[in-house]
Backbone as ProteinMPNN parsed JSONL, in Angstrom:
{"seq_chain_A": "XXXXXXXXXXXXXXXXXXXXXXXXXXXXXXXXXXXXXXXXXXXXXXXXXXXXXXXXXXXXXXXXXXXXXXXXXXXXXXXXXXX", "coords_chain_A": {"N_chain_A": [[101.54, 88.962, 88.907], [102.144, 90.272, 91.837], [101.953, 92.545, 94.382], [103.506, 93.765, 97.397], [102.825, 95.715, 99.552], [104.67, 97.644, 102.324], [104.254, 98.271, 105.767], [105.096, 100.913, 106.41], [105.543, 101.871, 103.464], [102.973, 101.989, 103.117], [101.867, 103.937, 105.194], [103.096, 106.054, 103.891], [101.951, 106.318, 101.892], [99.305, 106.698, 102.589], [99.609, 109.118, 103.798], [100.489, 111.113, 102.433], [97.756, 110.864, 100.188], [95.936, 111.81, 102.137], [97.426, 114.289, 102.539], [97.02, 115.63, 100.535], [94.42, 115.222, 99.571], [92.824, 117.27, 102.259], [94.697, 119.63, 101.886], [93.677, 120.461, 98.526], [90.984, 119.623, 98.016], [87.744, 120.229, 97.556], [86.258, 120.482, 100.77], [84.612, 120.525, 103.654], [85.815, 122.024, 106.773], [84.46, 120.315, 108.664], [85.08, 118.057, 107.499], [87.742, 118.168, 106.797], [88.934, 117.886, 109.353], [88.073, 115.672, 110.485], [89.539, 114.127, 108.433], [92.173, 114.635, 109.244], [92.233, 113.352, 112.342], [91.27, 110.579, 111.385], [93.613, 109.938, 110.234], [95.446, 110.528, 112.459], [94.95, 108.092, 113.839], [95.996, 106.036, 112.948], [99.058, 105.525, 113.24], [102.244, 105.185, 112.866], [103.13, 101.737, 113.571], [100.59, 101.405, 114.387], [97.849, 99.328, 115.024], [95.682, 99.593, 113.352], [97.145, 100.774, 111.438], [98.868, 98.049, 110.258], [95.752, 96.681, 109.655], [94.811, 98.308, 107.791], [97.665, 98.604, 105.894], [96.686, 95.511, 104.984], [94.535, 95.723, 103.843], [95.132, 97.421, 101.556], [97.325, 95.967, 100.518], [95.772, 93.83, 99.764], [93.224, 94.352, 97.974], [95.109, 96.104, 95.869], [96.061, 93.884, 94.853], [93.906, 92.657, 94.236], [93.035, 94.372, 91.85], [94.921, 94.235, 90.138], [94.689, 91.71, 89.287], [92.709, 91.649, 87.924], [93.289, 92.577, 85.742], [94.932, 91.916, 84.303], [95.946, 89.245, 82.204], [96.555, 84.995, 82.645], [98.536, 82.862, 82.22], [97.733, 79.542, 82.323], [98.191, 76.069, 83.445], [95.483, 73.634, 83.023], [94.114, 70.479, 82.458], [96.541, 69.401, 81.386], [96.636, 71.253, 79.609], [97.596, 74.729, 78.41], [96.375, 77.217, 79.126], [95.374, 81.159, 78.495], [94.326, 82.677, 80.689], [92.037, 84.95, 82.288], [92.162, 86.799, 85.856]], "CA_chain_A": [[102.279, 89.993, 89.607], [101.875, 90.413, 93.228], [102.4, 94.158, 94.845], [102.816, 93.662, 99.188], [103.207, 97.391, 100.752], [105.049, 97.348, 103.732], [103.619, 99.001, 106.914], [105.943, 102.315, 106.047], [105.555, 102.277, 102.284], [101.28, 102.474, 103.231], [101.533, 104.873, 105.683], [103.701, 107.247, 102.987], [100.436, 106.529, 100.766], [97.872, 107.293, 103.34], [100.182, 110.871, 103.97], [100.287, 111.976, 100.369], [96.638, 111.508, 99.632], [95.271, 112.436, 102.937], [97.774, 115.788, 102.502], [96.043, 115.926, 99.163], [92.741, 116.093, 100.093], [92.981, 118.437, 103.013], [94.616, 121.332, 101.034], [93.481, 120.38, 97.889], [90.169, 119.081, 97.95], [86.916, 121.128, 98.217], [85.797, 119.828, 101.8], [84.04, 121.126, 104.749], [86.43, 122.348, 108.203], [84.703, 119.473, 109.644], [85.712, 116.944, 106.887], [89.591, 118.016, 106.935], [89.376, 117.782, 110.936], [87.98, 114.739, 110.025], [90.793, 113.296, 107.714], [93.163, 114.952, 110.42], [91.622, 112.946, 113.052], [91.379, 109.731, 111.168], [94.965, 109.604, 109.81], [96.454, 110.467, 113.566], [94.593, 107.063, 114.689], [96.852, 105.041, 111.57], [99.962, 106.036, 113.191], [103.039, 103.665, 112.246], [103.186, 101.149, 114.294], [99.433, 100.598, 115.319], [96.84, 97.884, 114.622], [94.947, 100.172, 112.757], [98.165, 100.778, 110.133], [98.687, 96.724, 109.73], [95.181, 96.725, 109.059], [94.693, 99.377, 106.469], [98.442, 97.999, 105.127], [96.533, 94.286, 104.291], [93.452, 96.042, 103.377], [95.785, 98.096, 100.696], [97.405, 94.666, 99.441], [94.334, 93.001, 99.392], [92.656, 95.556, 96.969], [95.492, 96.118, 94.692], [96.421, 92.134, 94.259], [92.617, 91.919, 93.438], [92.992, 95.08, 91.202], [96.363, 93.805, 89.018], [94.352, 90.646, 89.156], [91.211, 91.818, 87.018], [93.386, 93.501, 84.793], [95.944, 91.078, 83.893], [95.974, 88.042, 82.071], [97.686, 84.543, 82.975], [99.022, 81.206, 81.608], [97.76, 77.984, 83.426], [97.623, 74.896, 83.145], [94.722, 72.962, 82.718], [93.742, 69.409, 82.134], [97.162, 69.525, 80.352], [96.758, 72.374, 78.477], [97.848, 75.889, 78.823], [95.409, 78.604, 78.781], [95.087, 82.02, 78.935], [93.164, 83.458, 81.962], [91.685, 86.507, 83.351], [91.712, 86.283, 86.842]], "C_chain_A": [[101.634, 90.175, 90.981], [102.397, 91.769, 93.483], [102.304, 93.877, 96.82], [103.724, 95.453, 99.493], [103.489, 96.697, 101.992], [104.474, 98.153, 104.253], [104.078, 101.028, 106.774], [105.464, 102.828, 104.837], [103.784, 102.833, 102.595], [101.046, 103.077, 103.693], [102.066, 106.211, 104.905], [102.566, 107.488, 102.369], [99.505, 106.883, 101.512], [98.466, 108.914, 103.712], [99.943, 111.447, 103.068], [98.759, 111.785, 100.287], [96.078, 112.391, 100.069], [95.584, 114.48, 102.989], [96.964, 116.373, 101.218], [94.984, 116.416, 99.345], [92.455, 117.039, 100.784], [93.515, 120.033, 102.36], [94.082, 121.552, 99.756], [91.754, 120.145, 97.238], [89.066, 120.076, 98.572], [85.691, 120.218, 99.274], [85.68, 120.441, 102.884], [85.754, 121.312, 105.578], [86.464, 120.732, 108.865], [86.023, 117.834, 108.954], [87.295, 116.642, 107.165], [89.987, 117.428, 108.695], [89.145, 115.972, 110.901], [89.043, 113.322, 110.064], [91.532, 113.53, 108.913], [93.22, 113.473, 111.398], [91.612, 111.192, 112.623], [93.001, 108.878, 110.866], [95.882, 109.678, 111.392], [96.294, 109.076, 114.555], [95.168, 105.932, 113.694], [98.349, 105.329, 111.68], [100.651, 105.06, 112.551], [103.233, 103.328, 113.161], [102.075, 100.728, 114.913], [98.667, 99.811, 114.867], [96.424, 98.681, 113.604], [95.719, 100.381, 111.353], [97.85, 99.264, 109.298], [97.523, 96.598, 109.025], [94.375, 97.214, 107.875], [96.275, 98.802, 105.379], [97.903, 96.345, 104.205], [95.823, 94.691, 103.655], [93.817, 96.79, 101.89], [96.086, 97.216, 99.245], [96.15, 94.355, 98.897], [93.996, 93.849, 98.118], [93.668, 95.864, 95.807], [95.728, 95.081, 94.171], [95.211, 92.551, 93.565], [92.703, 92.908, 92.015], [93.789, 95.026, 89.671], [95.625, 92.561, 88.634], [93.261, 90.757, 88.039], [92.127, 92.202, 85.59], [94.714, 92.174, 83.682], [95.769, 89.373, 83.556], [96.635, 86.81, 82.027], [97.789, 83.316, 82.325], [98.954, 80.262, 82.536], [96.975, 77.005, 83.114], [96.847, 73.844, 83.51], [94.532, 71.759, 82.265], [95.13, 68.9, 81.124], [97.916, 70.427, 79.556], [96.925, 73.819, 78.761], [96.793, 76.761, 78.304], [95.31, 79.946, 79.169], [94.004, 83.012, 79.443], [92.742, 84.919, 82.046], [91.194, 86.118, 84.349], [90.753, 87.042, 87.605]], "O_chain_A": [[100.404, 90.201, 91.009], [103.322, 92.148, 92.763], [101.233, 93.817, 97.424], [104.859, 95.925, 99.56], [102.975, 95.728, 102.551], [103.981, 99.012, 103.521], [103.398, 102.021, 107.028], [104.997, 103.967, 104.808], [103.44, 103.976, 102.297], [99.948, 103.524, 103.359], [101.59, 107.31, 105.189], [102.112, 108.624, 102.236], [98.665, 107.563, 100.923], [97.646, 109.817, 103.877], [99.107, 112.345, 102.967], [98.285, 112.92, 100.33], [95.67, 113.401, 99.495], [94.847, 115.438, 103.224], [96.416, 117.471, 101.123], [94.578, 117.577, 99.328], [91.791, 117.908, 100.218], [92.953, 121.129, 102.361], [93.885, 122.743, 99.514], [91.442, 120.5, 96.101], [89.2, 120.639, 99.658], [84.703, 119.582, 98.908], [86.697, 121.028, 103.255], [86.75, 120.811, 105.056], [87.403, 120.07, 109.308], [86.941, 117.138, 109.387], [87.902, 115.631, 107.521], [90.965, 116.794, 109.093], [90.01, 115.177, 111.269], [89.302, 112.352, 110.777], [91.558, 112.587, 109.704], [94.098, 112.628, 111.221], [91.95, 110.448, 113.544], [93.381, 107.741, 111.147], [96.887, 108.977, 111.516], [96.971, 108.818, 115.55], [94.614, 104.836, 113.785], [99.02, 105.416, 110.651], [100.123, 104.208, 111.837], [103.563, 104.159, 114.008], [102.143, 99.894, 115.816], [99.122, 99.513, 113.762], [97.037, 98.322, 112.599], [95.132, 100.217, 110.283], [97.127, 99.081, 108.318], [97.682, 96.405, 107.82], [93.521, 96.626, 107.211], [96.057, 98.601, 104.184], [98.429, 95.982, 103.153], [95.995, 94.301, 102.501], [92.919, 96.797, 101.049], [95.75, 97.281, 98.063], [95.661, 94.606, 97.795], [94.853, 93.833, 97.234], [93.147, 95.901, 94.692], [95.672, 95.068, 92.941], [95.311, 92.821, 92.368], [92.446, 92.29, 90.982], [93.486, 95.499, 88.576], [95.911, 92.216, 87.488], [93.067, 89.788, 87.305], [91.609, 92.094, 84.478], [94.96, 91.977, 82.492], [95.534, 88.488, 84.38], [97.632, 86.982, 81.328], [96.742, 82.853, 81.872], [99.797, 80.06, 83.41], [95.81, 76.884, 82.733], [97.341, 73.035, 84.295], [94.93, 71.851, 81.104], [94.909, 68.121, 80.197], [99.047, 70.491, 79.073], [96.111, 74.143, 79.626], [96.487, 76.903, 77.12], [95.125, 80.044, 80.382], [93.201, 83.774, 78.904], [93.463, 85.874, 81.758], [90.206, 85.385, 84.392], [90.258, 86.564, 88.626]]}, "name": "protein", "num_of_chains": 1, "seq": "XXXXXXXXXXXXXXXXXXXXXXXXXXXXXXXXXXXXXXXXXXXXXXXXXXXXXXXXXXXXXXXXXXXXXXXXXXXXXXXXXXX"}
C-alpha cells in the first residue's frame, strides 16, 4: 500500500494538529507563538510545504511499510515479507 498526500491534503494535516496543540495542548505563550510562527512559514504553495508534504509521504510509506506484510517472489518462490 502506498499513501502520497498532496501539497493541500498536508497542509489540512499540519492545520488540524497545529490548531490542536495551540488550544489544546499545555504549552508555554512562547511555544504557541512558536507553532504560530512556524506553520505561517508552510504556507501552500511554498518550498517549505513540498518539503514537509515528501517528508509526510516518506514517513508514512516507511510506517505502512513496518507494519504490513508482503508476497514476493524469490528465487522462484513466493514468500511472505515484512518490509
Amino acid at each position: 500500500m502506498i499513501v502520497l498526500l498532496e501539497e493541500q491534503e498536508s497542509w489540512s494535516l499540519m492545520m488540524l494538529v497545529s490548531a490542536v496543540a495551540i488550544d489544546n495542548a499545555d504549552i508555554s505563550f512562547e511555544g504557541k507563538e512558536a507553532i504560530r510562527r512556524w506553520r505561517s512559514d508552510h504556507q501552500e504553495g511554498s518550498p517549505e510545504l513540498e518539503a514537509l508534504t515528501e517528508a509526510l509521504n516518506g514517513r508514512l510509506n516507511a510506517a505502512i511499510d513496518e507494519k504490513l506484510m508482503r508476497r514476493v517472489k524469490s528465487k522462484g518462490r513466493y514468500e511472505t515479507v515484512r518490509r
